[in-house]
N, CA, C and O atoms as CSV, one atom per row, in Angstrom:
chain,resi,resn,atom,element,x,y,z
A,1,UNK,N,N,42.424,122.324,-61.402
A,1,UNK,CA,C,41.928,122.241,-60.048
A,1,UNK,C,C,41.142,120.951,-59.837
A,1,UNK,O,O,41.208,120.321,-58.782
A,2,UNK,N,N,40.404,120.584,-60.866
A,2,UNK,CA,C,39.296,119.467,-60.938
A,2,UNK,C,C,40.477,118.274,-60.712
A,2,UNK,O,O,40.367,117.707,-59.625
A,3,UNK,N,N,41.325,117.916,-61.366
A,3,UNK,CA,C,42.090,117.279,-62.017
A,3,UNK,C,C,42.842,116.907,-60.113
A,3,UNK,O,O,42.774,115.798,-59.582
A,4,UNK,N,N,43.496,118.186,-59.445
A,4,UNK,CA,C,43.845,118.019,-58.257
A,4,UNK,C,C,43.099,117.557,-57.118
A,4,UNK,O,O,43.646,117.026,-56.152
A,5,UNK,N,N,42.012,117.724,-57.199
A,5,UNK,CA,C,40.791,117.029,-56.928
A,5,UNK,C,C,41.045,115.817,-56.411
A,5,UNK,O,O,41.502,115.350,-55.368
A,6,UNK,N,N,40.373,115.221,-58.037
A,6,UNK,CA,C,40.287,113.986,-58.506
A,6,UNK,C,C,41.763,112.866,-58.009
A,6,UNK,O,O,41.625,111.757,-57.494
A,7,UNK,N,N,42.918,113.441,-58.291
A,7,UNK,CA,C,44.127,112.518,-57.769
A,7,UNK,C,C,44.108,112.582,-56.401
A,7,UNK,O,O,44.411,111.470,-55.971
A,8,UNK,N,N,43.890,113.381,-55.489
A,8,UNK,CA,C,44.013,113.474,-54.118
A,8,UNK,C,C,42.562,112.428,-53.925
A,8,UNK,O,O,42.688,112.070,-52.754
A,9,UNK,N,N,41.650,111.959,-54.302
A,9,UNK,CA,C,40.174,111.527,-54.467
A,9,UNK,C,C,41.023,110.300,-54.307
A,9,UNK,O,O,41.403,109.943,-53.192
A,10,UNK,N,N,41.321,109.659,-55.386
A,10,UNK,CA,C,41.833,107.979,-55.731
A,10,UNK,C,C,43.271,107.993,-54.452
A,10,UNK,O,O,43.665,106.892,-54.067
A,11,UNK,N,N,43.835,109.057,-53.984
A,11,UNK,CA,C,45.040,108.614,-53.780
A,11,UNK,C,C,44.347,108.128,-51.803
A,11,UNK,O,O,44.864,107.261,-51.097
A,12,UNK,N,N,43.653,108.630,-51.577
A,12,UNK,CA,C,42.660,108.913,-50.089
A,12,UNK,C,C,42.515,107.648,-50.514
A,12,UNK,O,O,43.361,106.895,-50.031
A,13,UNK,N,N,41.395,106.911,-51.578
A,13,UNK,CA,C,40.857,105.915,-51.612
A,13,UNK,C,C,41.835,104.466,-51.475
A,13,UNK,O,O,41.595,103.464,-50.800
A,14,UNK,N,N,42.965,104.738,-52.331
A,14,UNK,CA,C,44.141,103.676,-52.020
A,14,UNK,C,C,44.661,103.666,-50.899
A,14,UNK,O,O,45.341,102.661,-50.686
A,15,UNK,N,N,44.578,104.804,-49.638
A,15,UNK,CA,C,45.534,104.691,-48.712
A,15,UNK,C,C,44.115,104.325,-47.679
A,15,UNK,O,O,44.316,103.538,-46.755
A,16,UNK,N,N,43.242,104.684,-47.789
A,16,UNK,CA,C,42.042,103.682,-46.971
A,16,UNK,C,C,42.124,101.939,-47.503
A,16,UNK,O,O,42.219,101.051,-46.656
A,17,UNK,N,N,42.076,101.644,-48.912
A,17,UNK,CA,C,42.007,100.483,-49.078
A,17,UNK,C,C,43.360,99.288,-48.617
A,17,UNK,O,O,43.372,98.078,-48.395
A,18,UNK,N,N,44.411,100.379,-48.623
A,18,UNK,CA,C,45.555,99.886,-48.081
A,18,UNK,C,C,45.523,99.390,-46.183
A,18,UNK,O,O,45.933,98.451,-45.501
A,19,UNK,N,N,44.876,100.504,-45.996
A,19,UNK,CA,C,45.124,100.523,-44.424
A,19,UNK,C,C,43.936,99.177,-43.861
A,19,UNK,O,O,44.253,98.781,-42.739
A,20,UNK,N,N,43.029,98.655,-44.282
A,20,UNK,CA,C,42.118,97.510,-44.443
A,20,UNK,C,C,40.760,98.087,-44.293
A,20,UNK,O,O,39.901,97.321,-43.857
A,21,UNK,N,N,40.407,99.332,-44.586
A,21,UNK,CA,C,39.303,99.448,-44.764
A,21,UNK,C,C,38.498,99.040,-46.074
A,21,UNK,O,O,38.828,99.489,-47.171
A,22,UNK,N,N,37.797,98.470,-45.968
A,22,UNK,CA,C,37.141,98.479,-47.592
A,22,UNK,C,C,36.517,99.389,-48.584
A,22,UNK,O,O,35.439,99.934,-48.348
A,23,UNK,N,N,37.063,99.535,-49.501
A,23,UNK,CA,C,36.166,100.107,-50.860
A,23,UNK,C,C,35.053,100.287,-50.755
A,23,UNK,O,O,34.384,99.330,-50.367
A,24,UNK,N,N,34.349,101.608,-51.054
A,24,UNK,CA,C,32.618,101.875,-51.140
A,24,UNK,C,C,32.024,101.099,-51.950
A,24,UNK,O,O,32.756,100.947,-52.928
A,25,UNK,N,N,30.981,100.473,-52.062
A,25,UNK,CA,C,30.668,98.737,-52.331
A,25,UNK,C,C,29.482,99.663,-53.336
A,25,UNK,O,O,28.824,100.654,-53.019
A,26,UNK,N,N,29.522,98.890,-54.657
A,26,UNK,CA,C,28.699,99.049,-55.862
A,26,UNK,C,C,27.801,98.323,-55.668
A,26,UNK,O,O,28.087,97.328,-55.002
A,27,UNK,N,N,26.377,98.463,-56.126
A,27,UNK,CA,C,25.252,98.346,-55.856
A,27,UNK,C,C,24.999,97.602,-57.476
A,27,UNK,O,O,23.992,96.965,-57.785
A,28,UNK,N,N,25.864,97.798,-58.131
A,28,UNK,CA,C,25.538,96.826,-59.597
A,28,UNK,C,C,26.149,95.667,-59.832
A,28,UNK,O,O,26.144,94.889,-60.786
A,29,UNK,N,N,26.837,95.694,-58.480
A,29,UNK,CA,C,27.690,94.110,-58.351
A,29,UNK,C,C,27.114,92.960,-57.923
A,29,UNK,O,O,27.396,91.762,-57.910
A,30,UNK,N,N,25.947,93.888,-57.467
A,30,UNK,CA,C,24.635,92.885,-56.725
A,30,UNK,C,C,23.953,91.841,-57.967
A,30,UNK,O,O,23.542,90.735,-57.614
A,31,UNK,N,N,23.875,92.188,-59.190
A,31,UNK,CA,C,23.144,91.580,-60.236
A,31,UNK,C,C,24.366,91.309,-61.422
A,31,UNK,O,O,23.967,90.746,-62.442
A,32,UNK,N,N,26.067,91.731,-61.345
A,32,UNK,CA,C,27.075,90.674,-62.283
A,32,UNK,C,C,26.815,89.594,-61.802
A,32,UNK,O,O,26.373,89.392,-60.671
A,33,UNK,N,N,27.063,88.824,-62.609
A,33,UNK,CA,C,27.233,87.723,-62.621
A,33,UNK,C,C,29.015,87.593,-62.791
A,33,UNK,O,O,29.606,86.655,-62.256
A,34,UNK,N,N,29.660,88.520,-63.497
A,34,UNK,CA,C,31.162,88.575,-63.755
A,34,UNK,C,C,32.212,89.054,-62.664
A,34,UNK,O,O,33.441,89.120,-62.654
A,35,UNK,N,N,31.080,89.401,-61.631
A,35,UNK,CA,C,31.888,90.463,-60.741
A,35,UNK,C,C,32.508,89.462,-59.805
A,35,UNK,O,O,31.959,88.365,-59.699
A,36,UNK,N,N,33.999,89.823,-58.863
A,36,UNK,CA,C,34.185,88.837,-57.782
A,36,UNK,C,C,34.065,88.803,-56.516
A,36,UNK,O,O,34.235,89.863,-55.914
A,37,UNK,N,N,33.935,88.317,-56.214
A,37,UNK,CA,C,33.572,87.960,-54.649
A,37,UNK,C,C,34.611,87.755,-53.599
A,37,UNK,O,O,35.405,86.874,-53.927
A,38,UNK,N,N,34.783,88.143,-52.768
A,38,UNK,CA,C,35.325,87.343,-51.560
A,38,UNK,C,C,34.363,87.325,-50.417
A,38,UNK,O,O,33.314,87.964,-50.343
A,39,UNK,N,N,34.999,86.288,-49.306
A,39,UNK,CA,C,34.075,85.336,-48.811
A,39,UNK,C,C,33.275,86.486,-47.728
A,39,UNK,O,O,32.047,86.553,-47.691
A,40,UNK,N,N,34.124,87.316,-46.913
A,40,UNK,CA,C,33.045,87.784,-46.284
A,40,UNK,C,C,32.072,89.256,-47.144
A,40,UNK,O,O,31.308,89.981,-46.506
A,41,UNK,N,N,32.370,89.433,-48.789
A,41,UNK,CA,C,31.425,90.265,-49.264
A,41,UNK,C,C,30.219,89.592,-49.141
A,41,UNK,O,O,29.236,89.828,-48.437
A,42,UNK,N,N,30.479,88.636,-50.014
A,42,UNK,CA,C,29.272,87.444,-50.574
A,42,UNK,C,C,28.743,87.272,-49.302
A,42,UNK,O,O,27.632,87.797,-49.230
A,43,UNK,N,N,29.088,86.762,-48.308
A,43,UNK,CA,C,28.514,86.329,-46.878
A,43,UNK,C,C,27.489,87.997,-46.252
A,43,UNK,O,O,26.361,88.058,-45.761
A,44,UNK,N,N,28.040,88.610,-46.419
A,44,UNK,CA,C,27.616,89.850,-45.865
A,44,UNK,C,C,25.934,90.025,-47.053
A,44,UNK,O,O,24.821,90.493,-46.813
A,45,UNK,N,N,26.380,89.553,-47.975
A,45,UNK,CA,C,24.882,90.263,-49.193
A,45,UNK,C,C,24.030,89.388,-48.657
A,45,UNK,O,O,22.975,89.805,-48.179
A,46,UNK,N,N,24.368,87.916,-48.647
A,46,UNK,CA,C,23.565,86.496,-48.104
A,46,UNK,C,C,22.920,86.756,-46.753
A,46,UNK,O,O,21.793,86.376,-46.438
A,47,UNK,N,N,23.687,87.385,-46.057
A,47,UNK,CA,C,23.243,88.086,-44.594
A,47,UNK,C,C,22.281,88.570,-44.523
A,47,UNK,O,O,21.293,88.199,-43.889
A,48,UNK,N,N,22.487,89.913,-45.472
A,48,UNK,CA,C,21.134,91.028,-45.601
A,48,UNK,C,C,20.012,90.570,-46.270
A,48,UNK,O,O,18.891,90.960,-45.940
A,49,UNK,N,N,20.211,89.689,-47.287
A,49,UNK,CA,C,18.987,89.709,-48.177
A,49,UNK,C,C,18.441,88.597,-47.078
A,49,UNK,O,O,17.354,89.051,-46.721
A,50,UNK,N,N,18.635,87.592,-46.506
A,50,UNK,CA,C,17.760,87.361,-45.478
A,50,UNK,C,C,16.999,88.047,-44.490
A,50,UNK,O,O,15.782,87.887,-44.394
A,51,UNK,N,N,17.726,88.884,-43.670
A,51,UNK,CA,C,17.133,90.155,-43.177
A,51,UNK,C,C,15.964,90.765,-43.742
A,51,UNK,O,O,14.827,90.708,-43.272
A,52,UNK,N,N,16.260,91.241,-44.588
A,52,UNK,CA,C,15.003,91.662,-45.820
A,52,UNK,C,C,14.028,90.583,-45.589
A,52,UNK,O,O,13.043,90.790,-44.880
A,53,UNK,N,N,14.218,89.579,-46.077
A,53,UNK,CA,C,12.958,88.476,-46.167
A,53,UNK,C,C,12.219,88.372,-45.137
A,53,UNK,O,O,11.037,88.634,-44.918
A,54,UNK,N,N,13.340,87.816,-44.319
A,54,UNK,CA,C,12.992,88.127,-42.466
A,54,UNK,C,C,11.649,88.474,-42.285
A,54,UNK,O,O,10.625,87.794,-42.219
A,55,UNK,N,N,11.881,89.762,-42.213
A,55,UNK,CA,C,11.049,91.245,-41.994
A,55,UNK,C,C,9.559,91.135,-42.720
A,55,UNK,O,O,8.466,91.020,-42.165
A,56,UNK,N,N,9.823,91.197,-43.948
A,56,UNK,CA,C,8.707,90.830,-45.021
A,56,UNK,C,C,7.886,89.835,-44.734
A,56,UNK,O,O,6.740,90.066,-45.119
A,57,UNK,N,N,8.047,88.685,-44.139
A,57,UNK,CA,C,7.617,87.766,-44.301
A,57,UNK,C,C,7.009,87.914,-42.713
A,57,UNK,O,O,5.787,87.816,-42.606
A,58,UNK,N,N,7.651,88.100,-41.719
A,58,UNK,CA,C,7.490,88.312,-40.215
A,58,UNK,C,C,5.942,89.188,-40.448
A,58,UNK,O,O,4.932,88.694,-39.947
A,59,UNK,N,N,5.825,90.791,-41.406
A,59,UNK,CA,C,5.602,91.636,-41.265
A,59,UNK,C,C,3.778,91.049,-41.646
A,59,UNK,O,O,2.632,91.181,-41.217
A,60,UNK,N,N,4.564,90.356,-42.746
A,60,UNK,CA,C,2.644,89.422,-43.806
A,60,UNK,C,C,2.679,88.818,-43.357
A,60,UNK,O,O,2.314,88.086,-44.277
A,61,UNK,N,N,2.872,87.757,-42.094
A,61,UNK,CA,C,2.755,86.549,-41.881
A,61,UNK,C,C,1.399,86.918,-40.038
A,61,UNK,O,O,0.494,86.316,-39.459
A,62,UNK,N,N,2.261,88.422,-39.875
A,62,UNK,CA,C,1.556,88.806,-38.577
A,62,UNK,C,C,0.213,89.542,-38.758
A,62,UNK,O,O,-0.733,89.750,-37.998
A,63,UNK,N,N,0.560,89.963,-40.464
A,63,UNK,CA,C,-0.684,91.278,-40.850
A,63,UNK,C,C,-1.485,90.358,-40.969
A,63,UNK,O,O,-2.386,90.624,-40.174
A,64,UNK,N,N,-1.800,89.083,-41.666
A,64,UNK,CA,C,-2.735,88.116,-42.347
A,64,UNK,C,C,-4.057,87.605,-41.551
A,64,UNK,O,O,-5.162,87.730,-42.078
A,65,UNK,N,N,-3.924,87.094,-40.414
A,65,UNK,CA,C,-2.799,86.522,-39.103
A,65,UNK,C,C,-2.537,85.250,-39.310
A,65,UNK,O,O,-3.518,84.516,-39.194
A,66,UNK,N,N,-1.748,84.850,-39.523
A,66,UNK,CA,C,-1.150,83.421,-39.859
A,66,UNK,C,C,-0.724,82.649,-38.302
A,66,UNK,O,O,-0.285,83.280,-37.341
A,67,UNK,N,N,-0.936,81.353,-38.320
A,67,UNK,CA,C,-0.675,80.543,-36.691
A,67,UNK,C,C,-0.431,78.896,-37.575
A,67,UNK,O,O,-0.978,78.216,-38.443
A,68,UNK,N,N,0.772,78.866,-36.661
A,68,UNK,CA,C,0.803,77.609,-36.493
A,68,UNK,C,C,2.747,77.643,-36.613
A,68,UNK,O,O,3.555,78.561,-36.748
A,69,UNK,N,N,2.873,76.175,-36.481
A,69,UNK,CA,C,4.555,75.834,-36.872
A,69,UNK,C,C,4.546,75.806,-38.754
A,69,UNK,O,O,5.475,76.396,-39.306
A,70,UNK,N,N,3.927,75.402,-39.264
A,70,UNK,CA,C,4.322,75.358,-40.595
A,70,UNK,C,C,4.984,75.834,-41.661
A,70,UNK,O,O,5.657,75.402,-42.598
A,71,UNK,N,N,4.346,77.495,-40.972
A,71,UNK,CA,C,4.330,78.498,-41.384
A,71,UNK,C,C,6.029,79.312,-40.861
A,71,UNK,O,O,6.517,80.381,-41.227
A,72,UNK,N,N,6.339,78.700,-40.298
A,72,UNK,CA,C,7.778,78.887,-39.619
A,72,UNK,C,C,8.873,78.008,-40.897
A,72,UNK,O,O,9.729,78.670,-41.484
A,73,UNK,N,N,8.739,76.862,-41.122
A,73,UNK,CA,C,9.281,75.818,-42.171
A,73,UNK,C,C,9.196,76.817,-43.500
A,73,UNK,O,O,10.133,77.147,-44.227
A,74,UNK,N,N,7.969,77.154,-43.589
A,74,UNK,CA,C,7.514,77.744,-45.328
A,74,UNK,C,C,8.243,79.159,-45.230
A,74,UNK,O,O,8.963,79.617,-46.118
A,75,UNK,N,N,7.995,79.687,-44.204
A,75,UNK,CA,C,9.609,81.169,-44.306
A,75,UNK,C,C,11.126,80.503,-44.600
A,75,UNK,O,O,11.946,80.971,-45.390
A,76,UNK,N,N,11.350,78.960,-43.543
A,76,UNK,CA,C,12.734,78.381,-44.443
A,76,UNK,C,C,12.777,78.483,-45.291
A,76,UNK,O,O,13.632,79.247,-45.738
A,77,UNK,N,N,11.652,77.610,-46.402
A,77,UNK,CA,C,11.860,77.487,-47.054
A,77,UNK,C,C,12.154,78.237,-48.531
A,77,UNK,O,O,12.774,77.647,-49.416
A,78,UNK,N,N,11.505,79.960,-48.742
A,78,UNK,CA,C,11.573,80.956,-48.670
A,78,UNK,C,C,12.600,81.494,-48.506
A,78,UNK,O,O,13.088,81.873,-49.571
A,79,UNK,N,N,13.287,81.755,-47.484
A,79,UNK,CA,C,14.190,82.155,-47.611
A,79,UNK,C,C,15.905,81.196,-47.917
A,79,UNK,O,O,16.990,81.716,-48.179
A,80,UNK,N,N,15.664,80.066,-47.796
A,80,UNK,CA,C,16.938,79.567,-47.949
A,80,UNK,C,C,16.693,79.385,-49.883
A,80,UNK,O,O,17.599,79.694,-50.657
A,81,UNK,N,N,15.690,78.987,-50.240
A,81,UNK,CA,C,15.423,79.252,-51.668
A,81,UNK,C,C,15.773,80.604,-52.411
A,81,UNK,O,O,16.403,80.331,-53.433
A,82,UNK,N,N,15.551,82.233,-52.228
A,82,UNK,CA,C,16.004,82.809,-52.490
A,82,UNK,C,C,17.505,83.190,-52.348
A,82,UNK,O,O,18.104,83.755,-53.263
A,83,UNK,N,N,17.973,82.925,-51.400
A,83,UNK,CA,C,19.560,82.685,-50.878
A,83,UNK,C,C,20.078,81.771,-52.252
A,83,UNK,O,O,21.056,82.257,-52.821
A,84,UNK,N,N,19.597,80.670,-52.761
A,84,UNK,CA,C,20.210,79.411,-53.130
A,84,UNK,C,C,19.878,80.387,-54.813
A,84,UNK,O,O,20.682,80.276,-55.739
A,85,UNK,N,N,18.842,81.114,-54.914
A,85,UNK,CA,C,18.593,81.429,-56.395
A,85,UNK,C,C,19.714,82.281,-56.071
A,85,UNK,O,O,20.731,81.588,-56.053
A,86,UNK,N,N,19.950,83.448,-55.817
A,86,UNK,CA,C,20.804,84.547,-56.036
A,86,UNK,C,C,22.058,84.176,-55.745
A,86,UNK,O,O,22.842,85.049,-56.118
A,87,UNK,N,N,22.498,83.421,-55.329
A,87,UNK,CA,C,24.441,82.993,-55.813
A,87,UNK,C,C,24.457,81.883,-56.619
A,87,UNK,O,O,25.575,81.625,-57.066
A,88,UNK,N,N,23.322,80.936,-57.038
A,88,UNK,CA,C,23.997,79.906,-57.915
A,88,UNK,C,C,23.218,80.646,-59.455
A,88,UNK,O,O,23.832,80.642,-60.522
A,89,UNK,N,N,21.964,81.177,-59.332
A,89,UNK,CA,C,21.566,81.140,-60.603
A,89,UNK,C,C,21.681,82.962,-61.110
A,89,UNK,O,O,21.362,83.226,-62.269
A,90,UNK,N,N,22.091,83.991,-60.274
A,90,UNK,CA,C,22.146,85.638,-60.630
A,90,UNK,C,C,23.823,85.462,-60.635
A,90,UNK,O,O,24.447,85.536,-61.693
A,91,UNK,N,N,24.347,85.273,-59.612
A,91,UNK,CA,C,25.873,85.272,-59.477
A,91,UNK,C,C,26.631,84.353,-59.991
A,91,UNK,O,O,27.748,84.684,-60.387
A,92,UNK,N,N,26.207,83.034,-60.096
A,92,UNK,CA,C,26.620,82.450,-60.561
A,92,UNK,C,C,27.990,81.598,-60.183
A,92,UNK,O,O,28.781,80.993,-60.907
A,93,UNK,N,N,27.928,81.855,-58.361
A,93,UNK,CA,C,29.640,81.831,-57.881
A,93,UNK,C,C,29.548,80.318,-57.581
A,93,UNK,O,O,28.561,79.681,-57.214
A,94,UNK,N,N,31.192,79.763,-57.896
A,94,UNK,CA,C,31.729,78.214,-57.654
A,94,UNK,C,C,31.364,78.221,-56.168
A,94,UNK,O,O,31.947,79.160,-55.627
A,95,UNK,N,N,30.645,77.551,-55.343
A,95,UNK,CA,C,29.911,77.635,-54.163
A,95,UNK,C,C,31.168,76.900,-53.518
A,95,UNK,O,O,31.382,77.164,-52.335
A,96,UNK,N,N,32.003,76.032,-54.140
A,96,UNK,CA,C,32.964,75.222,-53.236
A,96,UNK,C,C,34.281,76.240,-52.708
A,96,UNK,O,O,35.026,76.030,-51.751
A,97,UNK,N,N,34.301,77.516,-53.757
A,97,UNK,CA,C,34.930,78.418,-53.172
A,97,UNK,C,C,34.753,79.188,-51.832
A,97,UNK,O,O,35.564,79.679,-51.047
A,98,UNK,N,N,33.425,79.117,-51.858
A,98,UNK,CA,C,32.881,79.602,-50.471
A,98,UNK,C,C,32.872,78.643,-49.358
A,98,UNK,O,O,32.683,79.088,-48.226
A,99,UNK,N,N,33.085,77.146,-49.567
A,99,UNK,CA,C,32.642,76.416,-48.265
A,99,UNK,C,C,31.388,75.946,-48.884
A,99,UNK,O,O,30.453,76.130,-48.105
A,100,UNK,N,N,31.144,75.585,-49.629
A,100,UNK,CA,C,29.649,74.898,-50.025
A,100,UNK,C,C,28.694,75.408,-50.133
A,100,UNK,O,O,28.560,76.631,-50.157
A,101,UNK,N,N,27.542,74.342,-50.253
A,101,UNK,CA,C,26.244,74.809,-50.258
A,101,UNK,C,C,25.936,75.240,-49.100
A,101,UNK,O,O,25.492,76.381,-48.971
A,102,UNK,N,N,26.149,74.236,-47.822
A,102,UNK,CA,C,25.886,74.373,-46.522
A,102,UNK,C,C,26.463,75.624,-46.268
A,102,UNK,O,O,25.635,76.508,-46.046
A,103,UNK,N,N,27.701,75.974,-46.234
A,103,UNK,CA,C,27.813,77.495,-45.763
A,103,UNK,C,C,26.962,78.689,-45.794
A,103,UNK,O,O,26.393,79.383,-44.952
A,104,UNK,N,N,27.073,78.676,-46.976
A,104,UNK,CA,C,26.420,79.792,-48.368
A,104,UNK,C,C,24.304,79.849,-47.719
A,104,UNK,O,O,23.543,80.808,-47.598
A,105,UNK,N,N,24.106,78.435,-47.490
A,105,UNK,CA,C,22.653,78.622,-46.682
A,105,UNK,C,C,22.694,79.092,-45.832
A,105,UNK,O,O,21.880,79.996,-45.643
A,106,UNK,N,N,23.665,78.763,-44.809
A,106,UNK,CA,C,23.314,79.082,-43.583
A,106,UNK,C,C,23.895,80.144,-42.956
A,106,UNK,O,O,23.994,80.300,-41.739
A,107,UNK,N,N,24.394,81.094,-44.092
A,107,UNK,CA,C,24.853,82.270,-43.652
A,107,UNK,C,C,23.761,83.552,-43.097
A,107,UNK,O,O,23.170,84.150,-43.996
A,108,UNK,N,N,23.586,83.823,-42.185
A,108,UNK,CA,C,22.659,84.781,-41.454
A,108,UNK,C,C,21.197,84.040,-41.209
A,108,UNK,O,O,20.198,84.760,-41.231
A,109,UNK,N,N,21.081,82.935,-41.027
A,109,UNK,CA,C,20.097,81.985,-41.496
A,109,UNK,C,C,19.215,82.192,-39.763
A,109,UNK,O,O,18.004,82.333,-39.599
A,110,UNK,N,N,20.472,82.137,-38.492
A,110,UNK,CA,C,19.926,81.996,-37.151
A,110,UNK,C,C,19.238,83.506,-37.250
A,110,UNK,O,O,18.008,83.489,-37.205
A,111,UNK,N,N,19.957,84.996,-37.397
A,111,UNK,CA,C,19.689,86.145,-36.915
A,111,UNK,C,C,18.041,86.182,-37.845
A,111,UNK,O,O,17.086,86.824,-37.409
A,112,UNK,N,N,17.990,85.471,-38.992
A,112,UNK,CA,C,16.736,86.065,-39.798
A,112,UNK,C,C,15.647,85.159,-39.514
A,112,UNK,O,O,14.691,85.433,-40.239
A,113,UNK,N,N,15.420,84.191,-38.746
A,113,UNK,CA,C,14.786,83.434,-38.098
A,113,UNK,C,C,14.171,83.935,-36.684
A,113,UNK,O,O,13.025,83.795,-36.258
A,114,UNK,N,N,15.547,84.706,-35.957
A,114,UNK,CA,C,14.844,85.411,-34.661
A,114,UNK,C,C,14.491,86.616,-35.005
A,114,UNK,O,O,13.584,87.064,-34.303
A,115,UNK,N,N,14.933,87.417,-35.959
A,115,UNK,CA,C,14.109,88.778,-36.794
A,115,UNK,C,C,12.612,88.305,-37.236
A,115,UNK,O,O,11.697,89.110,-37.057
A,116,UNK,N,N,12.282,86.827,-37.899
A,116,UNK,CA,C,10.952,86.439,-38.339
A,116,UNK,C,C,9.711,86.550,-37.153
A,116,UNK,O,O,8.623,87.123,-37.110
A,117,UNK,N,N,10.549,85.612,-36.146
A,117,UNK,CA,C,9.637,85.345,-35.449
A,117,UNK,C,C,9.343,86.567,-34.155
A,117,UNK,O,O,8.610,86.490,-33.169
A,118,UNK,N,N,10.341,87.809,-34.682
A,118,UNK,CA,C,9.995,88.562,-33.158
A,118,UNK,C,C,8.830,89.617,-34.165
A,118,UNK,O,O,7.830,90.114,-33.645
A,119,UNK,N,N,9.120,89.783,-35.367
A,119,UNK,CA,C,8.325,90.710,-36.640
A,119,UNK,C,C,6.671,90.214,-36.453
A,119,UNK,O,O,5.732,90.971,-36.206
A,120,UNK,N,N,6.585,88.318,-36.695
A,120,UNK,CA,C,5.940,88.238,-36.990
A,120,UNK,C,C,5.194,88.191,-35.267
A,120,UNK,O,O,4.114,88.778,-35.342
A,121,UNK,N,N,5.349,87.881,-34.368
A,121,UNK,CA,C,4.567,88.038,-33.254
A,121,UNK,C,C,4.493,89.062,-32.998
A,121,UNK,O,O,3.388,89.231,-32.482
A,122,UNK,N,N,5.258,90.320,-33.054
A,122,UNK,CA,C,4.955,91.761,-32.712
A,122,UNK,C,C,3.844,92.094,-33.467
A,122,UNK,O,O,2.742,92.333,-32.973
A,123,UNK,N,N,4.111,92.118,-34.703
A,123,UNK,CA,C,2.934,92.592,-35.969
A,123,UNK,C,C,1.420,91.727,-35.404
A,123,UNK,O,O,0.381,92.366,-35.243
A,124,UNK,N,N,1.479,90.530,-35.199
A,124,UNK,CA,C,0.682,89.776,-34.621
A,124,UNK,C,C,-0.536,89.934,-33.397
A,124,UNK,O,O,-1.759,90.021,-33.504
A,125,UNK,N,N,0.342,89.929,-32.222
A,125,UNK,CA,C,-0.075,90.759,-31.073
A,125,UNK,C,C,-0.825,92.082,-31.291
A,125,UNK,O,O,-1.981,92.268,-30.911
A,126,UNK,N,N,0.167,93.265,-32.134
A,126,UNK,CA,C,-0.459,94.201,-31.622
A,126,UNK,C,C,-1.687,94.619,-32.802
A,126,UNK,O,O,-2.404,95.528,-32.382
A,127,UNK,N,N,-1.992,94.209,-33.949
A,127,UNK,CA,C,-2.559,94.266,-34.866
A,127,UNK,C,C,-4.261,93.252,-34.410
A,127,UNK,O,O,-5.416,93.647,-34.565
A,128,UNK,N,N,-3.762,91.869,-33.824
A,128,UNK,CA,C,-4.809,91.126,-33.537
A,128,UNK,C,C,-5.515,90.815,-32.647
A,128,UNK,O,O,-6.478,90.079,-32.861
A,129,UNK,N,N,-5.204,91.334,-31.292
A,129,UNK,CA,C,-5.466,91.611,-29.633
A,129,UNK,C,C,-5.518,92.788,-29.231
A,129,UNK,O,O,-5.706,93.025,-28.038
């Protein structure tokens, strides 16, 4: 019974992966270095983990209270630095496969910039006025 299961399990999963849905995405592929990529996985992780930073940084930057432009540059810099550690030095991927360096930075780079700055003035405002 287990066994009938299990083949009807993989055979669902091939006829989704066939039809162009994608595969349920492993969470330990995040830290191979062996694992492969295609362009819009990799683009999609580069996406989020900005997001993340985004937020974080929006969230301490409003709790603190931090002011000025600088402080806008030093989240770039922050976040395009963690971006640049986690595919050349965790993943380890040929970046020219992707479209470069330039791609690979500036992937989700606009949305986590207007996530920073709406985090960090919300947190800002309503925490400091």
């Amino acid at each position: 019974m287990k066994e009938g299961k299990s083949s009807k399990l993989n055979n669902q999963q091939l006829h989704q992966h066939q039809n162009g849905h994608l595969s349920p995405f492993k969470f330990a592929k995040l830290l191979d270095p062996e694992a492969s990529w295609d362009k819009d996985q990799l683009g999609d992780v580069l996406h989020w983990i900005r997001q993340v930073v985004a937020l974080l940084c929006g969230l301490l930057w409003g709790a603190i209270p931090l002011v000025g432009g600088i402080w806008i540059a030093v989240f770039l810099v922050i976040s395009s630095g963690i971006v640049y550690v986690y595919y050349s030095m965790i993943l380890k991927v040929d970046e020219e496969e992707f479209g470069g360096h330039g791609a690979l930075l500036q992937e989700g780079l606009f949305a986590s910039i207007t996530l920073f700055l709406l985090s960090w003035t919300l947190v800002y405002s309503l925490a400091h006025f």
